[in-house]
N, CA, C and O of each residue as an XYZ file, in Angstrom:
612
protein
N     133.084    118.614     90.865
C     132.655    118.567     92.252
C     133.901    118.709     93.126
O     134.907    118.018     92.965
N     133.799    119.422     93.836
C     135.020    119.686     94.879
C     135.400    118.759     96.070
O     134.415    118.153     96.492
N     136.203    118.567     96.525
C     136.657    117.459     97.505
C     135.575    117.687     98.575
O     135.256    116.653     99.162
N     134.868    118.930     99.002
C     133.913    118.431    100.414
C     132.788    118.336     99.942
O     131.919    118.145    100.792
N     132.403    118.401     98.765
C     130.907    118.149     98.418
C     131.342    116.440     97.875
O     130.537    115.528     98.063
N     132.258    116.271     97.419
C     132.153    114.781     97.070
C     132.483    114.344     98.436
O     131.477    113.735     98.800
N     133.169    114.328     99.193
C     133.323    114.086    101.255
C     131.827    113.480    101.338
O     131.545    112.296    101.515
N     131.013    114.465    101.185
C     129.839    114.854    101.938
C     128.845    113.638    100.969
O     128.156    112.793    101.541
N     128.936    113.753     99.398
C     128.168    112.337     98.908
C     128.771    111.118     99.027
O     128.345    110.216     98.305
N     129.621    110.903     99.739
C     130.321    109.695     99.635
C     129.664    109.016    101.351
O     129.502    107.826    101.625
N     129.406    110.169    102.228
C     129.339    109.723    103.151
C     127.499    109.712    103.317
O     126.755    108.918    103.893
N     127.244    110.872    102.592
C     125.450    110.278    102.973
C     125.192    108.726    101.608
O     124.217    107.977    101.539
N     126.327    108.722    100.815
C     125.820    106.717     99.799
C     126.056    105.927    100.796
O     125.201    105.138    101.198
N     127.537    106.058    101.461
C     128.024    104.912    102.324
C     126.942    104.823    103.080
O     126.110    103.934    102.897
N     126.801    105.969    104.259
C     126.136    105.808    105.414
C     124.493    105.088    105.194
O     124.041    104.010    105.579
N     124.087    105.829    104.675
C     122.876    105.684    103.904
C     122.279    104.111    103.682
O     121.392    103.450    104.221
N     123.191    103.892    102.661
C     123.041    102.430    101.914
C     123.410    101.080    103.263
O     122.653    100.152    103.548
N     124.697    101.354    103.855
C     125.289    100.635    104.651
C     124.440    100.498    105.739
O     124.318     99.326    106.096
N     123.828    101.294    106.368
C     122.839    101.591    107.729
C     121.365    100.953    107.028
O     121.048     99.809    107.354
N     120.604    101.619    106.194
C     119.640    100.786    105.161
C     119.090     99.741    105.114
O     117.938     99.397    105.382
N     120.580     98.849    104.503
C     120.601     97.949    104.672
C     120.751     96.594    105.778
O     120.188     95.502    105.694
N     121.678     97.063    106.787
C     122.129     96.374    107.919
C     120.480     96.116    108.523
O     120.195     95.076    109.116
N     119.436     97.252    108.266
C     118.385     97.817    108.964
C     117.630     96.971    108.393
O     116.846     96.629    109.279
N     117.325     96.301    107.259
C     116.610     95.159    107.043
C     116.879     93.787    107.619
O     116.120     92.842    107.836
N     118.205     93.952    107.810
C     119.175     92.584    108.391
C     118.603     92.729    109.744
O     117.805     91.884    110.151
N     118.852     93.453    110.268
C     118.447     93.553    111.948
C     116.953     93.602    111.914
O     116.539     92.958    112.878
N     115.970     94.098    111.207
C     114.699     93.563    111.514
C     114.135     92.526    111.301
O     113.135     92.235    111.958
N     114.633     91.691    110.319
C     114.372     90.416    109.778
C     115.037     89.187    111.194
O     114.599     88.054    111.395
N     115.967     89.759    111.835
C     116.054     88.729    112.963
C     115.194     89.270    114.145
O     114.455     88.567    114.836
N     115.396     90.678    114.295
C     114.270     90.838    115.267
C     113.195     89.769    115.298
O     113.250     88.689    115.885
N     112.097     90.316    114.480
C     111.121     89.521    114.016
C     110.959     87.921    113.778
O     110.072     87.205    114.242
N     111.924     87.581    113.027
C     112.250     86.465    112.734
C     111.720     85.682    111.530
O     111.562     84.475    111.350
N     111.454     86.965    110.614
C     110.838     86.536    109.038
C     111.784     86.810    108.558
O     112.739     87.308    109.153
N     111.727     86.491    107.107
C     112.457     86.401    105.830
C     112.510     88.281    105.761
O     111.646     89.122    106.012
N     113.909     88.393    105.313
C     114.102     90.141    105.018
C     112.632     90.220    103.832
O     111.684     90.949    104.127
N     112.618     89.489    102.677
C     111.556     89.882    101.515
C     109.930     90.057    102.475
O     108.986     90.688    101.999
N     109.889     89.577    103.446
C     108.990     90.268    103.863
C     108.372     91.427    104.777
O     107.208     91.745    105.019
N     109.902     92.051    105.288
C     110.258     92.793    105.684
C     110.195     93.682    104.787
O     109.397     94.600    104.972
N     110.904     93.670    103.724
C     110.786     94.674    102.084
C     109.463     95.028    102.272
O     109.099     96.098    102.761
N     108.680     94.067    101.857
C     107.024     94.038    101.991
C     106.446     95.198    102.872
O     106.013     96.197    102.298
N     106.422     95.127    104.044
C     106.305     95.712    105.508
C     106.752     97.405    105.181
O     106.203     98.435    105.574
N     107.844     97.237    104.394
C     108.299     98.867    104.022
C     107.524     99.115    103.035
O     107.060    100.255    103.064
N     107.218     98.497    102.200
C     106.441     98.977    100.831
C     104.661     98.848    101.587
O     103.970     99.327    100.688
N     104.169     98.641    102.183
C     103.358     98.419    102.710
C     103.036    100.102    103.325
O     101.959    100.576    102.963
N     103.824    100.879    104.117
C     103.626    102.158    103.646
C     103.354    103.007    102.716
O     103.011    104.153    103.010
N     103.428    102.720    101.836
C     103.102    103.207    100.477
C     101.878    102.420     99.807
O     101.097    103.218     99.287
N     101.440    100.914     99.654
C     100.278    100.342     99.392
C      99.876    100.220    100.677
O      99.301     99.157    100.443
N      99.743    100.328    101.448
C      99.343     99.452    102.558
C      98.777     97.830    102.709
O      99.433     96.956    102.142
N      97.768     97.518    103.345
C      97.836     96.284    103.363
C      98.061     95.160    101.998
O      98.516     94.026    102.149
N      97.712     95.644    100.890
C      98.104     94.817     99.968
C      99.337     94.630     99.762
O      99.760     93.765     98.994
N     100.196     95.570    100.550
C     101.797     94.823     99.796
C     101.826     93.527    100.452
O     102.837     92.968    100.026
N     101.205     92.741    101.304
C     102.004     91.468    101.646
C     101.642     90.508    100.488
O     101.971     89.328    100.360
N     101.032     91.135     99.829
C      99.991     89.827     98.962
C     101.177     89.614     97.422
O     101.295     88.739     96.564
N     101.946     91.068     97.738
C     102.720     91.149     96.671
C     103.856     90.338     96.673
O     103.869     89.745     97.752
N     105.144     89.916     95.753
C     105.751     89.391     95.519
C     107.243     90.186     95.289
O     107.543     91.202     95.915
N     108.317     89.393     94.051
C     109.244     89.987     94.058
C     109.657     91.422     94.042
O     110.568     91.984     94.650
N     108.480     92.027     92.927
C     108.207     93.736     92.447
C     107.887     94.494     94.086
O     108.478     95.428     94.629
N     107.059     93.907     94.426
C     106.760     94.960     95.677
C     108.357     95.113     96.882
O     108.867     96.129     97.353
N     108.727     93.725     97.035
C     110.007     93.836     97.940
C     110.848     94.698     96.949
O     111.408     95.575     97.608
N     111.032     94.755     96.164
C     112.202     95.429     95.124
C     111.681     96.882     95.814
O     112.314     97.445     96.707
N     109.988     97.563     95.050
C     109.785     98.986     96.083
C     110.375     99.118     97.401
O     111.028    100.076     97.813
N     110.024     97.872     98.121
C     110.459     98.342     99.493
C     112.223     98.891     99.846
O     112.656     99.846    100.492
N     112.835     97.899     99.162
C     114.317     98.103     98.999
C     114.723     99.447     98.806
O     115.530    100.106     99.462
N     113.792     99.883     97.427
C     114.498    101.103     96.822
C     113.712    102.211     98.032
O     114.250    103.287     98.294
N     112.670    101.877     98.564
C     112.237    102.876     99.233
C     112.775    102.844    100.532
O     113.040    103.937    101.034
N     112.998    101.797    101.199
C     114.191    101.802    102.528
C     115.633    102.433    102.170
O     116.134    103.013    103.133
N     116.335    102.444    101.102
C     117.321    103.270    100.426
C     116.758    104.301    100.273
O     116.924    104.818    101.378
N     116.201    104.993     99.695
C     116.063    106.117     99.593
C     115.560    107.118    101.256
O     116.044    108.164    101.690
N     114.468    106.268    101.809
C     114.603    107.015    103.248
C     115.720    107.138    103.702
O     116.027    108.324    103.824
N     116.787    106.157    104.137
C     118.147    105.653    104.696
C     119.114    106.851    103.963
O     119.933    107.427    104.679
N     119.000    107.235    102.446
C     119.650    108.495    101.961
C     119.427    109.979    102.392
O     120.252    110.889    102.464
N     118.407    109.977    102.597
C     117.584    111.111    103.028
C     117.983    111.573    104.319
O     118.295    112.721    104.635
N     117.910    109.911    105.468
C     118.252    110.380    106.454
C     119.589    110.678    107.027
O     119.801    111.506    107.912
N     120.694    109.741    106.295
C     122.068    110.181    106.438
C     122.335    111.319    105.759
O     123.044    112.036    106.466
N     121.995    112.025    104.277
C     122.130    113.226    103.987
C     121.469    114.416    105.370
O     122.281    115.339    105.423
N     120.578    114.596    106.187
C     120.429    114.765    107.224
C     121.367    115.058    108.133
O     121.431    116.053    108.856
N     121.823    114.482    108.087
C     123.075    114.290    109.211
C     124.096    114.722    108.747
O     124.614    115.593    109.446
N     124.656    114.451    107.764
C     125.796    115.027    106.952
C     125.448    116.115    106.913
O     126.395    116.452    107.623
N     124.971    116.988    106.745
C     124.696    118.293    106.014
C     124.520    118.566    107.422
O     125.149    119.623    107.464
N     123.916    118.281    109.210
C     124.221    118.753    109.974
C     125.507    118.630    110.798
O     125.650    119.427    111.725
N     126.356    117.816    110.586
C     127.821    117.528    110.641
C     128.521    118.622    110.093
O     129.024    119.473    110.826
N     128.621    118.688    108.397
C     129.483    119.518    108.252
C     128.979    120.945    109.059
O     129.873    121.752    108.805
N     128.388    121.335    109.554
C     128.173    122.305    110.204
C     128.658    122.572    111.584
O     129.156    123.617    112.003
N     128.419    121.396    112.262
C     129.121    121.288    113.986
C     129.778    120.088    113.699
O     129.451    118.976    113.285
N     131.250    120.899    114.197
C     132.063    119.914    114.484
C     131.987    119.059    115.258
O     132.395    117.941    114.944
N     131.496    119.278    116.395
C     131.701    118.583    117.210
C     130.747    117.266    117.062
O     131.012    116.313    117.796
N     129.531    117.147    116.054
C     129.365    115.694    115.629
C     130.034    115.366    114.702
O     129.465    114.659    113.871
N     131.375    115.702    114.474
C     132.699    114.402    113.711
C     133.416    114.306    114.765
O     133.913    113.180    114.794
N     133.723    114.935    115.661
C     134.934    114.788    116.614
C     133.682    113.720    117.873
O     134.064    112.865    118.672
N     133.007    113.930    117.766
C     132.153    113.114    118.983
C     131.051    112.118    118.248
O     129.887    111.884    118.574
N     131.743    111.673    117.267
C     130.871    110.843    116.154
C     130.091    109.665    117.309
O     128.877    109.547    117.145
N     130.514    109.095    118.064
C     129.836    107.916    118.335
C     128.443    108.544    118.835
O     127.324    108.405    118.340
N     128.933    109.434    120.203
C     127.919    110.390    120.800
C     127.074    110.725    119.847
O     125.937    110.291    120.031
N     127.285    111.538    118.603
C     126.300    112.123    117.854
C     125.575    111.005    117.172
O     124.393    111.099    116.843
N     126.217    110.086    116.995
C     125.633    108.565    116.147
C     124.537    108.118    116.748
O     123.407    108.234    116.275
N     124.836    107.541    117.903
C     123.705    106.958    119.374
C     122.695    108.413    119.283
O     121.638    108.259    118.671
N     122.932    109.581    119.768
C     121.933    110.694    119.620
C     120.848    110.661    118.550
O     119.636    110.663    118.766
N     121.681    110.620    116.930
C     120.547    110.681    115.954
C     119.450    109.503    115.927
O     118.234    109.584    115.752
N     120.414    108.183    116.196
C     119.595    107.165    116.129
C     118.300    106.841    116.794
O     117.303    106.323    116.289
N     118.531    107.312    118.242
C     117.536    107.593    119.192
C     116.226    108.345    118.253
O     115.111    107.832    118.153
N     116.666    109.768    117.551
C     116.031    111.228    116.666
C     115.524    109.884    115.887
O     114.360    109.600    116.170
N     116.211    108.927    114.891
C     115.249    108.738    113.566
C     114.350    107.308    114.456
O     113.686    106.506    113.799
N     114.466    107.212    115.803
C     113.695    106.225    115.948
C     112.080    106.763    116.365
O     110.968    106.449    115.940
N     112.403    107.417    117.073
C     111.328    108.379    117.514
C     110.278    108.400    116.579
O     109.147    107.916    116.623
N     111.380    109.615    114.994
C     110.307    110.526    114.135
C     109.948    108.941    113.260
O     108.941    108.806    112.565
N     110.885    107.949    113.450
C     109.527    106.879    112.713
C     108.516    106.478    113.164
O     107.544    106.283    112.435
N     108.487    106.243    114.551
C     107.578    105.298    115.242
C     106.636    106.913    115.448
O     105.592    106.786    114.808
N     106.677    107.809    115.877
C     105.245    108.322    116.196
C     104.943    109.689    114.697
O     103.987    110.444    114.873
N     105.657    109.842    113.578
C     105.934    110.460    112.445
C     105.442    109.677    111.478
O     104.255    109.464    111.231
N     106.542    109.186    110.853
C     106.503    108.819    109.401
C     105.399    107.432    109.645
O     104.376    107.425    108.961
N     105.612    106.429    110.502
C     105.106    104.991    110.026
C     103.325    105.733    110.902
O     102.298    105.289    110.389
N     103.186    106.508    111.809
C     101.372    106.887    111.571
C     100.707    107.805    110.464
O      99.492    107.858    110.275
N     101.701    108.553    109.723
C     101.364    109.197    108.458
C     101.410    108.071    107.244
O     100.696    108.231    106.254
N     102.031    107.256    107.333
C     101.748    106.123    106.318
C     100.570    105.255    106.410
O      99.697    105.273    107.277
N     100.696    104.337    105.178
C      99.753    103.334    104.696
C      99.550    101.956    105.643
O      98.601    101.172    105.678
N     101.175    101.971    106.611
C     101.321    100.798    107.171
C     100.785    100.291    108.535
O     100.081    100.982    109.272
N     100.998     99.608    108.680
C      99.899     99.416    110.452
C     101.024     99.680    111.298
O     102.191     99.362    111.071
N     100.507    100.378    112.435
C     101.125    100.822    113.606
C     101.721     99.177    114.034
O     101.059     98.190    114.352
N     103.475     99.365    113.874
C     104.094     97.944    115.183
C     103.493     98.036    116.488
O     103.296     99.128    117.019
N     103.155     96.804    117.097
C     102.938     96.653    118.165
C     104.118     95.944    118.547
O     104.487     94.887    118.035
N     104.929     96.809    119.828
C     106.203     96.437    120.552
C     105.824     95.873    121.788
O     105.043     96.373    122.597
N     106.578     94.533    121.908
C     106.707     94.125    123.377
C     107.935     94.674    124.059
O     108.733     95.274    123.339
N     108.222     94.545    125.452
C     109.371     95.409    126.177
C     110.974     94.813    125.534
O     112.036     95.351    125.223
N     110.493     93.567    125.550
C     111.643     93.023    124.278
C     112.039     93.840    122.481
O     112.971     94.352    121.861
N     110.951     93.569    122.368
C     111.197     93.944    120.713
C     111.327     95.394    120.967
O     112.421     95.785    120.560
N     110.642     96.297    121.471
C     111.234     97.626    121.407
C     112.683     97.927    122.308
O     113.494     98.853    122.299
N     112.591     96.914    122.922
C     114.684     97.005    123.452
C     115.222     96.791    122.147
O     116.174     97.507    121.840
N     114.839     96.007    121.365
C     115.838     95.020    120.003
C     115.922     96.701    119.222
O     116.979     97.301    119.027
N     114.438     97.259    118.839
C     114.017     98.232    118.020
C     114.573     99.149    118.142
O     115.011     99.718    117.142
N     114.804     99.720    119.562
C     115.655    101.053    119.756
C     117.338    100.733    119.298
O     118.120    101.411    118.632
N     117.507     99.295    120.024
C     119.172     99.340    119.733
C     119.476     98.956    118.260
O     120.629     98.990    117.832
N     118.479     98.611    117.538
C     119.021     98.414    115.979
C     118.590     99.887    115.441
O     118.595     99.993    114.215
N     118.280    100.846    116.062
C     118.011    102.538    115.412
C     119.542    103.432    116.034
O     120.025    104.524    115.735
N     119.926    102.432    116.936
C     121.320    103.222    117.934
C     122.304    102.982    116.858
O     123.125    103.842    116.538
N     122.217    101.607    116.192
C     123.306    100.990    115.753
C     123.088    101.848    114.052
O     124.044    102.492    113.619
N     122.131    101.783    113.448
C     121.528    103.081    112.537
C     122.188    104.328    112.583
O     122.904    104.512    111.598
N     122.179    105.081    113.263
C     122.789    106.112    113.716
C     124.647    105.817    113.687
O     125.420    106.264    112.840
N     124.862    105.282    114.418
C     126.247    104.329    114.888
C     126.658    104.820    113.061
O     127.482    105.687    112.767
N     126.009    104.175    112.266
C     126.369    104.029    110.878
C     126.567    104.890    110.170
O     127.393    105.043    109.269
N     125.482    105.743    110.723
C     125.874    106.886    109.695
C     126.970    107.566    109.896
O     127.791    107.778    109.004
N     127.103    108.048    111.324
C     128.135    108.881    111.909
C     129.428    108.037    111.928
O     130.289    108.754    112.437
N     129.801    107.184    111.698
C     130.674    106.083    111.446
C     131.017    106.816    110.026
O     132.243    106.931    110.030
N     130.600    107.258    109.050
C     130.829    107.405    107.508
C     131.122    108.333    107.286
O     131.921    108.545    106.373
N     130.351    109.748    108.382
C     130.674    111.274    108.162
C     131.431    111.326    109.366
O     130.559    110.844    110.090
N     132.206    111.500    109.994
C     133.379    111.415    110.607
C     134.729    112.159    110.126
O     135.628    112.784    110.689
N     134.425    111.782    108.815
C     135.978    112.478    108.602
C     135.099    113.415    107.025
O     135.411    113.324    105.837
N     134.189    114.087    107.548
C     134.168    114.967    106.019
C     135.201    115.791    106.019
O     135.980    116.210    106.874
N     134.979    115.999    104.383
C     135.870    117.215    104.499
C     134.844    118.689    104.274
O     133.837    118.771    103.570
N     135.457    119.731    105.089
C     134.498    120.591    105.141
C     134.803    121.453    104.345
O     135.991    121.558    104.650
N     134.603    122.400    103.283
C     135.107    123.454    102.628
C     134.901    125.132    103.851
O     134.121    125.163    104.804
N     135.710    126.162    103.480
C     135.560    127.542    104.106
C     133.988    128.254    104.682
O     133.589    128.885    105.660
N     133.188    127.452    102.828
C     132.355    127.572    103.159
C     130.494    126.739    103.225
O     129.340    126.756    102.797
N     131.740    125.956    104.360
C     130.052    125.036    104.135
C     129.166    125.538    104.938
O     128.019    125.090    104.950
C-alpha cells in the first residue's frame, strides 16, 4: 500500500472510529441515558422496536453498526478531501460544513428509511443535536487534514 492510500485509511479508522464514538458519548449526555441504550437506539434501526428489549448482543450491533456508518461516513470525506484541497487547508470550515451534510442526511434520510422511530427534538435538544454533528464533522476533518495525496488521486 502506498503512503497516500495508507494517509487516506488511517484517516477515514481515526476519523471514523474517534467521531463514532465521541457520538455515542455526546448523545448519551444529551439525552441523559446510559450510552448501552443509546447502542440500543442505533441497533433499533435495523430491528426496530425490539432492540430496546435487547441486551448486551444488541448494544454490541449497535456499536459495530455506529462504526461502521461513522467509517463510511469519514471515508466520504476523505476520498472528497483528497480531491479539493482546499478541505485540508480549510479543514475546520470543511469539518463544521460536513457535519451540518451528515446531520441533515440522518435526520430526514437514513433514520426515516430505517426501522427506528423518528427523534422528536425540542429547540434545546436539536441545538445539543446539531452541535454534537458540528463537532462530528470537526473530527473527521481534524484526521484528514494532512493526507497525503498521490499524482494521482
Amino acid at each position: 500500500m502506498n503512503n497516500a492510500r495508507r494517509s487516506a485509511a488511517a484517516a477515514i479508522a481515526w476519523g471514523g472510529l474517534v467521531a463514532g464514538t465521541i457520538d455515542i458519548g455526546a448523545a448519551s449526555l444529551i439525552n441523559g441515558i446510559n450510552p448501552l441504550v443509546i447502542l440500543r437506539a442505533i441497533a433499533s434501526g435495523l430491528l426496530g422496536r425490539a432492540a430496546f428489549a435487547g441486551g448486551l448482543p444488541v448494544s454490541l450491533l449497535g456499536l459495530l453498526l455506529q462504526w461502521a456508518m461513522s467509517l463510511l461516513i469519514a471515508a466520504i470525506f476523505v476520498l472528497a478531501a483528497r480531491r479539493m484541497a482546499w478541505m485540508r487547508r480549510r479543514w475546520v470550515a470543511a469539518g463544521l460544513a460536513y457535519g451540518a451534510v451528515v446531520f441533515v442526511v440522518m435526520e430526514f434520510v437514513v433514520v426515516p428509511l430505517s426501522a427506528a422511530a423518528n427523534p422528536r427534538f425540542t429547540a434545546v435538544s436539536l441545538v445539543q443535536n446539531v452541535l454534537a454533528m458540528l463537532l462530528y464533522g470537526l473530527i473527521i476533518a481534524f484526521f484528514a487534514r494532512r493526507l497525503r495525496v498521490s499524482a494521482f488521486a
